[in-house]
C-alpha positions as CSV (number, residue, x, y, z in Angstrom):
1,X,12.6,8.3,9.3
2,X,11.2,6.5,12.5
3,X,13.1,7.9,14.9
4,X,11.7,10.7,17.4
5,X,13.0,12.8,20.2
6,X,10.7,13.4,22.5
7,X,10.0,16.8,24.8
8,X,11.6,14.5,27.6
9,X,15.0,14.5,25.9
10,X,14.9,17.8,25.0
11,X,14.2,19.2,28.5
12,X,17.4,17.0,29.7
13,X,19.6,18.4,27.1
14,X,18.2,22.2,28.5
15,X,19.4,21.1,31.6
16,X,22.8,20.5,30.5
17,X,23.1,23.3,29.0
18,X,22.5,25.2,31.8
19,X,24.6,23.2,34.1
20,X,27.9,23.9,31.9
21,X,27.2,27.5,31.7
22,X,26.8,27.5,35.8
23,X,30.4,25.3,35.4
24,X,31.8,28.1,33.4
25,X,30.8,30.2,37.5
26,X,31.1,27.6,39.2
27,X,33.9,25.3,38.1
28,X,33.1,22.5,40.3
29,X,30.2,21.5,38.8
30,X,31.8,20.5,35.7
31,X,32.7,17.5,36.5
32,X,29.2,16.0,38.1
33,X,27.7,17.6,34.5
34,X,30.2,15.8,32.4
35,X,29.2,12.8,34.0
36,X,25.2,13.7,33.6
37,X,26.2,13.6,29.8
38,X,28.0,10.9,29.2
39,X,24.9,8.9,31.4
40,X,22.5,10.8,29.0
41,X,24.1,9.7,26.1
42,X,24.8,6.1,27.2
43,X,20.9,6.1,28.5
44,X,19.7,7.4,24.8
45,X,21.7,4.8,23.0
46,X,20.6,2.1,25.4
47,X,16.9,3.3,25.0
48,X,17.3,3.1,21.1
49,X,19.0,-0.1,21.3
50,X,15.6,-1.4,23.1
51,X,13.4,0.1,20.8
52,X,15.1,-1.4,17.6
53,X,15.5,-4.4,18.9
54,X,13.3,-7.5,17.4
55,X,10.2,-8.4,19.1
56,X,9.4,-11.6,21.1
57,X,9.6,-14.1,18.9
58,X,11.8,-11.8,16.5
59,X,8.9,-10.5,14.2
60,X,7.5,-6.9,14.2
61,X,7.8,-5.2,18.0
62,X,4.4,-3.2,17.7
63,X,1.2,-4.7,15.6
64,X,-1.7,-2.2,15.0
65,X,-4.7,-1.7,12.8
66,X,-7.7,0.3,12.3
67,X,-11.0,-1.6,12.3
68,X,-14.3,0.2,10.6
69,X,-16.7,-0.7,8.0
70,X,-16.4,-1.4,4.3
71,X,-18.6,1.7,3.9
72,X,-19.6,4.9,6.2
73,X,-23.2,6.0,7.3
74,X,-23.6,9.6,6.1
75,X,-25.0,11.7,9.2
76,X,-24.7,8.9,11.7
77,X,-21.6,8.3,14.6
78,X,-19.6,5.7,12.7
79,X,-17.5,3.5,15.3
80,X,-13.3,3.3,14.4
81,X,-11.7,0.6,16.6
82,X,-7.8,1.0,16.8
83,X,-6.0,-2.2,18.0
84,X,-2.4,-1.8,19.2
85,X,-0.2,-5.0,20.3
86,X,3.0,-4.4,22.3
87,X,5.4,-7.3,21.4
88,X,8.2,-6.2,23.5
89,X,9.5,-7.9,26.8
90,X,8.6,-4.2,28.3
91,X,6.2,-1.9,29.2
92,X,5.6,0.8,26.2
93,X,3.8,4.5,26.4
94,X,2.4,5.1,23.4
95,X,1.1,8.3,21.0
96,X,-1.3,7.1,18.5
97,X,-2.4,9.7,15.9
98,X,-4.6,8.1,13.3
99,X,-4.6,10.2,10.2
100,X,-8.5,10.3,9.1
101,X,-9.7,12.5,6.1
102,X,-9.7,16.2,5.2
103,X,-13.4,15.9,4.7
104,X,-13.6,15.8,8.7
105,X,-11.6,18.5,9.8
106,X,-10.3,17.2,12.8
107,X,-7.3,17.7,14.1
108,X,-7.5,16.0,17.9
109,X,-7.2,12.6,16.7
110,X,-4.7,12.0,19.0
111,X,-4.9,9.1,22.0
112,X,-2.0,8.3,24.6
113,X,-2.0,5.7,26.6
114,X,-0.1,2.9,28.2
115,X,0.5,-1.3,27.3
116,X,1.7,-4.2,28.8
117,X,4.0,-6.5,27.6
118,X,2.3,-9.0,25.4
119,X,-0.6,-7.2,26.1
120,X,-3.5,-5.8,23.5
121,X,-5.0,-2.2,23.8
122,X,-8.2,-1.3,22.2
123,X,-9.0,2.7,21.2
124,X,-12.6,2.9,20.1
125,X,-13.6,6.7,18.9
126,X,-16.6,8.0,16.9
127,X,-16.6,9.7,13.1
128,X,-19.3,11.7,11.8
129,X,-19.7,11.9,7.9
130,X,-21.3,14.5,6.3
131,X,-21.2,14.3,3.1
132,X,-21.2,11.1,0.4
133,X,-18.5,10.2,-1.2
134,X,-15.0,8.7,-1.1
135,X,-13.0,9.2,1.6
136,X,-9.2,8.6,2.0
137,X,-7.5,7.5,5.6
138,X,-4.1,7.8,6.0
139,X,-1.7,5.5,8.0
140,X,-2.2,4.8,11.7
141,X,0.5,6.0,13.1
142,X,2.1,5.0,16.6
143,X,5.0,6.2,18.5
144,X,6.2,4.0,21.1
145,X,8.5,4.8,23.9
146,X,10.3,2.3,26.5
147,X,10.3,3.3,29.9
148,X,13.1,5.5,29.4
149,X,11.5,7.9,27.6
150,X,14.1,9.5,25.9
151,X,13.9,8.2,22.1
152,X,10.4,7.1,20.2
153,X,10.0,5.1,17.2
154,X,7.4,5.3,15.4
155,X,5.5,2.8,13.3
156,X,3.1,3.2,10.5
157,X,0.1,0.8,10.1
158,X,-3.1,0.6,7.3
159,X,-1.8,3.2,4.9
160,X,-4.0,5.0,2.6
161,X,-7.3,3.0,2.6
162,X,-10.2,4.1,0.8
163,X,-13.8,4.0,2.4
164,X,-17.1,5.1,0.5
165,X,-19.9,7.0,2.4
166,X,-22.9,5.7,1.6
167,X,-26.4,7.1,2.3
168,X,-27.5,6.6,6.5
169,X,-27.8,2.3,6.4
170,X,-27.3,2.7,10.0
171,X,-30.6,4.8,10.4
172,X,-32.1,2.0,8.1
173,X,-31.5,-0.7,10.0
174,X,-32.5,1.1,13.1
175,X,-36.0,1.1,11.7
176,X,-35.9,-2.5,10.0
177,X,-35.8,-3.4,13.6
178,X,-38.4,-2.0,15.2
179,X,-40.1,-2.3,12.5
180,X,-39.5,-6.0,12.6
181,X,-40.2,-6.4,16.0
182,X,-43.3,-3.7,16.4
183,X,-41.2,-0.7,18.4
184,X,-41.5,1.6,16.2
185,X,-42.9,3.9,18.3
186,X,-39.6,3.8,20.2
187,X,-38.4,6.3,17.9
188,X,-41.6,8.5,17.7
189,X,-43.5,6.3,15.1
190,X,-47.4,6.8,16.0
191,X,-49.8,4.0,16.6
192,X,-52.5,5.2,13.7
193,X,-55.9,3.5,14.4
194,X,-57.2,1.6,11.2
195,X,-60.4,3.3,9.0
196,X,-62.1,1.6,7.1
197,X,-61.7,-1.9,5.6
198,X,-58.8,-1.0,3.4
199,X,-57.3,-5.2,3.9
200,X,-57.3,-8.1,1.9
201,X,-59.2,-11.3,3.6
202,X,-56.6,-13.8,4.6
203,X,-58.0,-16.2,7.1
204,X,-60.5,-17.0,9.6
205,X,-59.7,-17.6,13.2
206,X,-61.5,-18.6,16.9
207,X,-61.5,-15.3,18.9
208,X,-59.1,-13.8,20.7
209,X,-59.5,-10.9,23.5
210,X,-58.8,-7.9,21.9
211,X,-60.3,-8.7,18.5
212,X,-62.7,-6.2,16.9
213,X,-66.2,-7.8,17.3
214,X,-67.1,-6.7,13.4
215,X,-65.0,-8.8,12.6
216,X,-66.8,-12.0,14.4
217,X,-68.2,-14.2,11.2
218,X,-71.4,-15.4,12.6
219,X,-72.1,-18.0,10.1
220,X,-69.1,-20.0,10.3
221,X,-69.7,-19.3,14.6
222,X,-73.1,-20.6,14.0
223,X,-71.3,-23.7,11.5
224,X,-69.2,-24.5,14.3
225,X,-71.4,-25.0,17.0
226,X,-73.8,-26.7,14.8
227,X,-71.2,-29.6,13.6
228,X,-70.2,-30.5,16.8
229,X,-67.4,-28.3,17.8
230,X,-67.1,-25.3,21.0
231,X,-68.5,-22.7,21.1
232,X,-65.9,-20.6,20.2
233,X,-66.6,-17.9,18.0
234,X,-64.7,-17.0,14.7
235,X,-63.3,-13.7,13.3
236,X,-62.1,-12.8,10.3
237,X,-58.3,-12.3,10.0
238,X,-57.9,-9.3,7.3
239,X,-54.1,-8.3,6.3
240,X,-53.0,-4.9,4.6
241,X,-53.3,-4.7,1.2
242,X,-49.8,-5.3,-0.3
243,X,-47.9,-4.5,-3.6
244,X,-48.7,-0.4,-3.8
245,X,-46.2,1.2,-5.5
246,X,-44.3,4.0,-2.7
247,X,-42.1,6.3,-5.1
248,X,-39.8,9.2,-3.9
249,X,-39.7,12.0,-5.7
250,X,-36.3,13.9,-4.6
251,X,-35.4,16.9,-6.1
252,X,-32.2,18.0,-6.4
253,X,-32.1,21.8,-7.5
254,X,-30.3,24.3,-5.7
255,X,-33.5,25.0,-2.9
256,X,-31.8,21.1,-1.6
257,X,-28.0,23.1,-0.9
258,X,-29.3,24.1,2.1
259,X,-27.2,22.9,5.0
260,X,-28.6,21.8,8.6
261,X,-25.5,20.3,11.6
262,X,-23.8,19.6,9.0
263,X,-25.9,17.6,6.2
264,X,-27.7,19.3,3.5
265,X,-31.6,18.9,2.9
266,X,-30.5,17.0,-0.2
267,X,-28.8,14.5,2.4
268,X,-31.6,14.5,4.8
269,X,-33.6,13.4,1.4
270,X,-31.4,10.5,0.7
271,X,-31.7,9.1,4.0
272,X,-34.8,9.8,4.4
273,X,-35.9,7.9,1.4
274,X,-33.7,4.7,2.3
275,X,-35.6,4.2,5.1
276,X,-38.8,5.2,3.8
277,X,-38.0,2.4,1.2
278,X,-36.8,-0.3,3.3
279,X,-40.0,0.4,5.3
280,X,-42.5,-0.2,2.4
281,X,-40.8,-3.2,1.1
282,X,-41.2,-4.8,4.7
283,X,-44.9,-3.5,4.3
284,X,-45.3,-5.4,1.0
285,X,-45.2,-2.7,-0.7
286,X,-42.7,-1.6,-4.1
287,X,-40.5,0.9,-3.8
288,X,-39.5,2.9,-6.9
289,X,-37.0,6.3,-6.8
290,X,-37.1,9.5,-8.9
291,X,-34.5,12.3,-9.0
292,X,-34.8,15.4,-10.9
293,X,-33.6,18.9,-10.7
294,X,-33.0,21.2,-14.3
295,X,-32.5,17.8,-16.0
296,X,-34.5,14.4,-15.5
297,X,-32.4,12.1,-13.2
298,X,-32.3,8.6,-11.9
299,X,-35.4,6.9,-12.2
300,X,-35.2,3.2,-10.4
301,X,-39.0,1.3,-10.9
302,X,-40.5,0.6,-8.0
303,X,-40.2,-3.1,-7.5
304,X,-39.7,-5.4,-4.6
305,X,-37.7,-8.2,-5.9
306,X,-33.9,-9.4,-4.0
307,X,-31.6,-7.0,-3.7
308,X,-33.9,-4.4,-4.9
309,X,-32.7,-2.0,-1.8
310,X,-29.5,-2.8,-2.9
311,X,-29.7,-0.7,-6.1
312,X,-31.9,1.6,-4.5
313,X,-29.0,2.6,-2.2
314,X,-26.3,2.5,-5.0
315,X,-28.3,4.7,-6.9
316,X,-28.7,7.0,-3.8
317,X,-25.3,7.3,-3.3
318,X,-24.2,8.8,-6.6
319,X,-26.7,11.3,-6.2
320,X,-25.6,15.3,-6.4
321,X,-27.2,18.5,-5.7
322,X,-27.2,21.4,-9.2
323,X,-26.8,24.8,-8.9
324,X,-29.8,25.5,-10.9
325,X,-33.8,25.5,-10.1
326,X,-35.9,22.7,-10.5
327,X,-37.7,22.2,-13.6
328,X,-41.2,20.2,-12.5
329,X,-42.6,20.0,-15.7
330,X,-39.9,18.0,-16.6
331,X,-41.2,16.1,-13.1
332,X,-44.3,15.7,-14.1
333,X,-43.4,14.6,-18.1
334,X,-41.3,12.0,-16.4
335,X,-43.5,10.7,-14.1
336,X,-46.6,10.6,-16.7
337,X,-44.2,8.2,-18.9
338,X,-43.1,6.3,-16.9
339,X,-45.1,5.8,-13.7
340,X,-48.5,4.0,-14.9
341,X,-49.7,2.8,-12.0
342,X,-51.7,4.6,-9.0
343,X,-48.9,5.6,-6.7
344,X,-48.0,6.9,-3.4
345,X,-45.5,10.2,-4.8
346,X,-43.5,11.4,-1.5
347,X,-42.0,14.9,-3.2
348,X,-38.8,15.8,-1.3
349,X,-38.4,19.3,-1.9
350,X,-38.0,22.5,-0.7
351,X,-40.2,26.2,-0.5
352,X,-39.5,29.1,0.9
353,X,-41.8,31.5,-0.1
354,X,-45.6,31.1,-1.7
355,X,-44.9,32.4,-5.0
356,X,-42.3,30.0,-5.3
357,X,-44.9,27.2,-4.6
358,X,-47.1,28.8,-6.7
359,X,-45.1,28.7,-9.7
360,X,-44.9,25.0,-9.6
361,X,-48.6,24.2,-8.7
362,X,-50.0,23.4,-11.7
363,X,-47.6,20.6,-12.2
364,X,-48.1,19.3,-8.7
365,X,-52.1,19.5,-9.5
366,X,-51.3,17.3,-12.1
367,X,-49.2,14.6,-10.7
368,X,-52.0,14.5,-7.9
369,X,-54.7,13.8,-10.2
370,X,-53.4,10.6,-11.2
371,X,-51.4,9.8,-7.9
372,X,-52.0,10.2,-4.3
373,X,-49.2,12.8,-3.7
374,X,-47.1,14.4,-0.4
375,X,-44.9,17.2,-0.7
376,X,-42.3,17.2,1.8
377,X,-40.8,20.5,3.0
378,X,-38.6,21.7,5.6
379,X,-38.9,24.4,8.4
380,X,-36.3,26.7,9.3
381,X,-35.4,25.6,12.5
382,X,-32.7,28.1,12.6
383,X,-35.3,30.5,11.9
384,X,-37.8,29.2,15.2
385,X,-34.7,28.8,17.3
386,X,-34.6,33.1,16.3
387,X,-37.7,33.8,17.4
388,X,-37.9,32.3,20.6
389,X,-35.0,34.3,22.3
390,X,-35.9,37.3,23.6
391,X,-35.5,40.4,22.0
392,X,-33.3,43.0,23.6
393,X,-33.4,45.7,21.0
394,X,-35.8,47.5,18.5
395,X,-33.6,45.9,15.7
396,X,-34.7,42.5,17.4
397,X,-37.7,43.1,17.3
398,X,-37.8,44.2,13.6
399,X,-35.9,41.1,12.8
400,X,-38.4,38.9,14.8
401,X,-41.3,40.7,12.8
402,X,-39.9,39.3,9.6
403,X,-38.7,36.3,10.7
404,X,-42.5,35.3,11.6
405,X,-43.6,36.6,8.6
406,X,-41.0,34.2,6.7
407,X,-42.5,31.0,9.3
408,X,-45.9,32.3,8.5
409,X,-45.4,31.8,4.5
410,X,-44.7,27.9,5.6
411,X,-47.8,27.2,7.2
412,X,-49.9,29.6,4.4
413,X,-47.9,26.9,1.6
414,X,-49.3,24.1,3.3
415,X,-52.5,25.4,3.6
416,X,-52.9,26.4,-0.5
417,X,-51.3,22.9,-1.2
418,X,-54.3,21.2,1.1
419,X,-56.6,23.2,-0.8
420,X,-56.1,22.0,-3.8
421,X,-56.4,18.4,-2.3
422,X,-52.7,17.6,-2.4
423,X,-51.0,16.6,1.3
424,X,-48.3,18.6,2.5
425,X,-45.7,17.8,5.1
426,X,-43.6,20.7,7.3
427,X,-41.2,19.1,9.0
428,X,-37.9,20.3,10.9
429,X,-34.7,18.3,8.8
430,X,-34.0,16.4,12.1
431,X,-37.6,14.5,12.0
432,X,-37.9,13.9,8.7
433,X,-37.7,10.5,8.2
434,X,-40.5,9.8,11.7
435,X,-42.5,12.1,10.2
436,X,-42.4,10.7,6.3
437,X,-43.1,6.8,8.0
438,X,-46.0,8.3,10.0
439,X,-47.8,9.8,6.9
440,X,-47.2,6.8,5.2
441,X,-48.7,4.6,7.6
442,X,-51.6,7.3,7.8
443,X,-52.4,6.5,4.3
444,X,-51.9,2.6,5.0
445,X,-54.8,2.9,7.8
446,X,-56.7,5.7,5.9
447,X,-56.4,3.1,2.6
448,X,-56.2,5.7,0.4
449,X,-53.4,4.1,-1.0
């Protein structure tokens, strides 16, 4: 069925009404309302005459479609571009209600608006996925109405399309960018001084302003001058030493379930290790992947051949959180089989109390022996945002009490981890992938990777 009666119609057809029950008082007026009624009827056959009559150039009146991506960015604003054609020889007000899916639970996706004939009308809106996985659209639907008003038709565009979410590639190229171009401080990326000559000799150079003066070679300098040429001085040019292998270590046991606007801390993982990856392999670096939670999980080698992102972000993608806790011996097993190599280990997980880190220590002890290590944990923002309102009642302020004690436990888990020599990383969900790339680049400049 494509044919609509709108509020418009409806209100006229009230208004007869009442004019023949003031006829039945008054029985003058029945004559001007029997002529309001047969106009109304002749107007609403007229009006659906126009609507169901062929377009110019007798194809399809009304063209739309729905524009987005072969694949979704989970966590990121994900652009939808409706674009609506009005083929008729008049002027059409149009409802367009685009049927997105379930997973969104929206229900205002609903855009009115006005188009010229042989005119083009582009709705652009914003989608926010929060969660991986397939999503189903419905049809775009579009109810047009002539300037009469009194009849729509409707017509039904891009039915049941299917579009993946895939782990935040929006976020990553966001950073492949600056990256690219040196901003990455544009997004809160620090500027880490260099220690230490952790870089491999590459060149030598004349001198430039700005140049550290250690690295002036004074025998070629002296070479120079001697054979003839200026007086310009050389430096050495060093570059970063290249192909360390960067693994993440995600854990996907129930401490990940945890959600935060939206995404859970498994998600802010994922996305966190996409970019993490894509930011190594522009480093020169490999990047390998590790999942685990009761069970071993994915294990990609850390590698940095074509396309190697690629199936770093299909295996991301098909990643799930269990419902049971984390077995790290089985970590550390998998790691000592099958990670040979010196490695930077960046351990996405999650503790919430000491004992819990506790418990796990001696396997972390032992993946740092043989690895340079980072466990990555999250603060309870929720938990801060808590503390800092004011408190209003003795309750609040028993609350408050152990709510600091629970914030307390954090820091006291970073401190044990330290003091066993293993690097620990508190972060709120919302910086975690700035705050993984800083630490990383901390251990480029520090070269203890």
């Amino acid at each position: 069925m494509s044919l609509f009666l709108p509020l418009r119609f409806f209100y006229l057809c009230t208004g007869l009404i009442a004019g023949f029950v003031l006829a039945f008082f008054l029985p003058w007026l029945l004559g001007p309302v029997q002529v309001l009624l047969g106009a109304t009827i002749l107007l609403t056959l007229l009006d659906a005459l126009l609507l169901y009559a062929p377009g110019q150039g007798g194809g399809q009146p009304v063209f739309g479609r729905r524009v987005l991506g072969d694949k979704l960015s989970n966590g990121d604003e994900n652009e939808v571009q409706l674009y609506l054609e009005n083929r008729y020889r008049f002027g059409l007000q149009v409802d367009v209600i685009d049927e997105i899916p379930h997973q969104f639970q929206r229900r205002d996706v609903l855009f009115k608006t006005s188009i010229q004939p042989g005119q083009t009308q582009v709705i652009t809106y914003q989608l926010r996925p929060t969660k991986r996985g397939e999503y189903e659209f419905g049809a775009l639907n579009v109810y047009a109405a002539s300037p009469l008003g009194l009849v729509r038709r409707r017509f039904r565009f891009d039915q049941n399309r299917t579009v993946p979410v895939y782990p935040s590639f929006l976020q990553m190229r966001q950073y492949e960018l600056l990256a690219i171009h040196n901003r990455l401080t544009e997004v809160g990326v620090k500027r880490i001084r260099r220690v230490g000559q952790s870089m491999e000799f590459e060149q030598t150079r004349p001198y430039a302003s700005g140049d550290d003066p250690r690295n002036i070679n004074w025998k070629a300098s002296a070479r120079r001058a001697t054979g003839g040429g200026n007086d310009t001085l050389i430096v050495n040019h060093f570059q970063d030493e290249r192909a360390q292998q960067v693994y993440c270590l995600i854990d996907k046991g129930r401490v990940m379930r945890m959600p935060f606007e939206g995404l859970s801390l498994l998600d802010y993982a994922i996305n966190a290790t996409l970019v993490m990856s894509n930011i190594a392999l522009i480093k020169h670096d490999k990047a390998g992947l590790v999942t685990f939670s009761n069970k071993p999980g994915a294990t990609v080698p850390a590698e940095r051949r074509p396309g190697h992102l690629r199936t770093l972000l299909e295996v991301l993608y098909r990643q799930k959180t269990q419902y049971l806790e984390t077995d790290y011996e089985r970590l550390y097993a998998t790691v000592r089989a099958k990670i040979k190599q010196r490695s930077l280990l960046i351990l996405f997980t999650n503790f919430e109390t000491l004992q819990g880190m506790q418990r796990q220590l001696p396997y972390l002890r032992g993946l740092s022996k043989a690895h340079l290590l980072l466990v990555v944990f999250f603060e309870n923002t929720e938990l801060r945002t808590y503390l800092d309102a004011p408190a209003e009642s003795t309750a609040d302020v028993y609350n408050q009490t152990i709510a600091e004690k629970f914030q307390q436990e954090k820091r006291q888990i970073v401190l044990e981890l330290q003091r066993y020599g293993i690097q620990a990383l508190l972060t709120p969900p919302q910086l975690l992938t700035v705050n993984t790339i800083n630490k990383y680049l901390e251990f480029k400049a520090r070269g203890l990777i």
